[in-house]
C-alpha positions in Angstrom: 0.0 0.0 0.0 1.3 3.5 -0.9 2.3 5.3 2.5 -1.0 7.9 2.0 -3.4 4.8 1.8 -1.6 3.3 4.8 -2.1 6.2 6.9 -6.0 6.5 6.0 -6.6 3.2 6.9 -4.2 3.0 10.1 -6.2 5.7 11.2 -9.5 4.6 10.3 -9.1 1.5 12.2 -7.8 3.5 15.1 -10.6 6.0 15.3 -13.0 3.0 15.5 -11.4 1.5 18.4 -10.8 4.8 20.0 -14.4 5.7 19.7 -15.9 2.4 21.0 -13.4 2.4 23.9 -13.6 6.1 24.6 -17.4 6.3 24.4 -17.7 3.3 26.8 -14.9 4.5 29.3 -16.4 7.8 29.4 -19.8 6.6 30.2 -18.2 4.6 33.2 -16.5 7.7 34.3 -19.4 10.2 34.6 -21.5 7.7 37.0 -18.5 6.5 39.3 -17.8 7.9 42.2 -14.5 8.0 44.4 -11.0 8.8 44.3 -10.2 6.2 41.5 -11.6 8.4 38.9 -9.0 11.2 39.1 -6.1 8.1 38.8 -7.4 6.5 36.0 -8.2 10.3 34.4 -4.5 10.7 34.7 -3.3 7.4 33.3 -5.7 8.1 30.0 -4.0 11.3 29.5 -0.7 10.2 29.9 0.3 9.3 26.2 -1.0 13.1 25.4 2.1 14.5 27.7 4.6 11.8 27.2 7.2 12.1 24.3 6.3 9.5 21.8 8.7 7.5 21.8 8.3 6.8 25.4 5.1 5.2 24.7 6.1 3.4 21.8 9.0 2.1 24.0 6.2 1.1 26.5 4.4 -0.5 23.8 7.8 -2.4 23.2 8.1 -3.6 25.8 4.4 -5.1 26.4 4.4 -6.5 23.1 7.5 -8.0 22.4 8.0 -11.8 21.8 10.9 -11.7 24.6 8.2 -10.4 27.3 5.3 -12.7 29.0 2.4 -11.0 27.2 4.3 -10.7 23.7 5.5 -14.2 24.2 1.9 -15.2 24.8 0.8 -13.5 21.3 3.1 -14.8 19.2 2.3 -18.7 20.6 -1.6 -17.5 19.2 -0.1 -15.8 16.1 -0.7 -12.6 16.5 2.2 -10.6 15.7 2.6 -6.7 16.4 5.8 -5.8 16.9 7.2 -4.4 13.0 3.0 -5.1 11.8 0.3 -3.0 10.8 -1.8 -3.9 13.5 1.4 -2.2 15.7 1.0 1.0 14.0 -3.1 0.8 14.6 -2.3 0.5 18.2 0.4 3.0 18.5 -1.7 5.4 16.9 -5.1 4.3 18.9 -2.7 4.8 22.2 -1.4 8.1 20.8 -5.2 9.7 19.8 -7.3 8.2 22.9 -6.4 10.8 25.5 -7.5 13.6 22.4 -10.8 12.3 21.9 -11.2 11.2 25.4 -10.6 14.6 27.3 -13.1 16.2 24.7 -15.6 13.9 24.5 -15.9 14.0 28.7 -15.3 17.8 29.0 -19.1 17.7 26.4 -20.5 15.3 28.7 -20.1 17.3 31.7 -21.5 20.2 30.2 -24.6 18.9 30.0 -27.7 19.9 31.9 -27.8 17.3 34.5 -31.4 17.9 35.4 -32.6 16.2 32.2 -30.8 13.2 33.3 -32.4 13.1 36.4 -35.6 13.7 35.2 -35.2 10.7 32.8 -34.2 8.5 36.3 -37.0 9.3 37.8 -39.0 8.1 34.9 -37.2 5.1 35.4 -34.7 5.0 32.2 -31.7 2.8 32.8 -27.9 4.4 32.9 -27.0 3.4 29.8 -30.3 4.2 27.7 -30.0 7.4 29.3 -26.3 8.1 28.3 -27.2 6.7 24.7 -30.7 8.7 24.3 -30.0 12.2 26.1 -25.9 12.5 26.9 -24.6 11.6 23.6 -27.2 13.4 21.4 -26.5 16.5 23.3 -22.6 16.2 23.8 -22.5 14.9 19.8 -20.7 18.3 18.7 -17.5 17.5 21.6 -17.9 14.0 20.6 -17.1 14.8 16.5 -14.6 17.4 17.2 -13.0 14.7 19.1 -13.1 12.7 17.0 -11.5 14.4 14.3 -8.7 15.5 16.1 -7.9 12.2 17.3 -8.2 11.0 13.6 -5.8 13.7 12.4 -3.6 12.8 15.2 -3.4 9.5 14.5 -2.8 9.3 11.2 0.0 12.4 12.0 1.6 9.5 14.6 5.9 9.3 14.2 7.7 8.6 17.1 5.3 5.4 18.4 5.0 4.2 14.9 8.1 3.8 14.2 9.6 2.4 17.4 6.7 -0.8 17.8 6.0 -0.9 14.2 9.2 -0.1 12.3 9.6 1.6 8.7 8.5 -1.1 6.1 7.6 0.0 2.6 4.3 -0.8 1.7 3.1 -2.5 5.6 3.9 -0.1 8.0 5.9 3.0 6.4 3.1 5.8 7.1 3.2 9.2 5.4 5.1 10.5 8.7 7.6 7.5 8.5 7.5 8.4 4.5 8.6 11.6 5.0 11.2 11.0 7.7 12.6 8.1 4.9 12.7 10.5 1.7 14.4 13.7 4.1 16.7 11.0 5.4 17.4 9.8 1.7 17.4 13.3 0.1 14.5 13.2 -2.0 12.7 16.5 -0.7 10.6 16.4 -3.2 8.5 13.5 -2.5 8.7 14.4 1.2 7.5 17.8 0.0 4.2 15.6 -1.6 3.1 14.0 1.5 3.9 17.0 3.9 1.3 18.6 1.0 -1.3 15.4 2.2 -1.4 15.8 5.7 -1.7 19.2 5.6 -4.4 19.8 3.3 -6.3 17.1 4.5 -5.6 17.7 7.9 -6.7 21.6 7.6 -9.9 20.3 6.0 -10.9 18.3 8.8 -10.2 21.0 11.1 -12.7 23.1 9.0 -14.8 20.8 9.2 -15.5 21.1 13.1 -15.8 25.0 12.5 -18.4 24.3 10.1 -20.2 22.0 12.5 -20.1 24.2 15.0 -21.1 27.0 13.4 -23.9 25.6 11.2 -25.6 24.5 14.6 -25.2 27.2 16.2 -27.2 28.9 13.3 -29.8 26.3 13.7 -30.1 26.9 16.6 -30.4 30.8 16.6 -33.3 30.0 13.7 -35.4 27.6 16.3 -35.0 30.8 18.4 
């Protein structure tokens, strides 16, 4: 695959399992109480202040054949370390704390009251997170979810430490345009640093248009 299709679909895959794992951890989190919430708050948000490389080099070391759960992976066949399915979870690690933080900060700012009133009326947790939270925190859960897609399939320094640089199964446009700098061809680097950015900049517009063609919805209903 050419390093630009790669990237798509690395990213693709990881915005999937960042959005089923994000929406279902932040769901837990609204409606648990205790001290264990501001731990496991900081532990998601880790890979968002840690170099990279760090938590590819954690990834490393949890997924190599030479460790216990690595080891255990490779008896099953499932290889990640220097696969594709390394670079999907390097960049799922990388982009969950993105669309985590935004996706709960939307939750919270929603009018609690309604979700009372639908207790009272005896709706369950999780119909009410699925029928009332989520409908009205669904412009913090796109924007999240865009930026964890651009961030994901922007992802270098993971990548290339769990995954490795191989043309045409892991070699990303990042890892593409470290390869050509490092080989002198600036011109092809020059290409795919046109790729991400244009694509990434529409995406971005994208959550300005969102925003602001609701908000002029909503000034009409008005």
């Amino acid at each position: 695959m050419s390093p630009f299709w790669l990237s798509i679909g690395v990213a693709t895959i990881a915005l999937i399992i960042v959005v089923i794992t994000g929406l279902c951890l932040c769901f837990w989190m609204n409606r648990w109480r205790g001290n264990v919430i501001a731990i496991i708050d900081s532990l998601v948000t880790l890979p968002l202040v840690l170099p990279p490389v760090v938590v590819g080099f954690a990834l490393l070391m949890v997924f190599s054949p030479g460790y216990a759960f690595g080891a255990w992976l490779e008896a099953h066949h499932i290889g990640v370390v220097f696969s594709a399915l390394g670079a999907i979870i390097a960049s799922s690690v990388i982009s969950f704390p993105l669309f985590y933080q935004t996706v709960r900060a939307a939750l919270q700012s929603v009018d609690h009251n309604i979700e009372d009133v639908a207790r009272t009326l005896g709706a369950s947790e999780l119909r009410i997170f699925l029928t009332i939270s989520m409908p009205l925190a669904w412009k913090g859960i796109v924007t999240g979810a865009i930026l964890a897609f651009c961030r994901a399939m922007g992802e270098f320094g993971a990548t290339i430490l769990i995954a490795g640089n191989i043309p045409g199964l892991t070699r990303t446009m990042p890892l593409a345009i470290y390869s050509y700098v490092e080989a002198g061809q600036y011109t092809e680097a020059f290409e795919f640093v046109i790729y991400i950015c244009v694509l990434t900049l529409a995406l971005l517009s994208s959550i300005h248009l969102l925003t602001k063609g609701a908000l002029f919805r909503h000034n009409e209903s008005r």
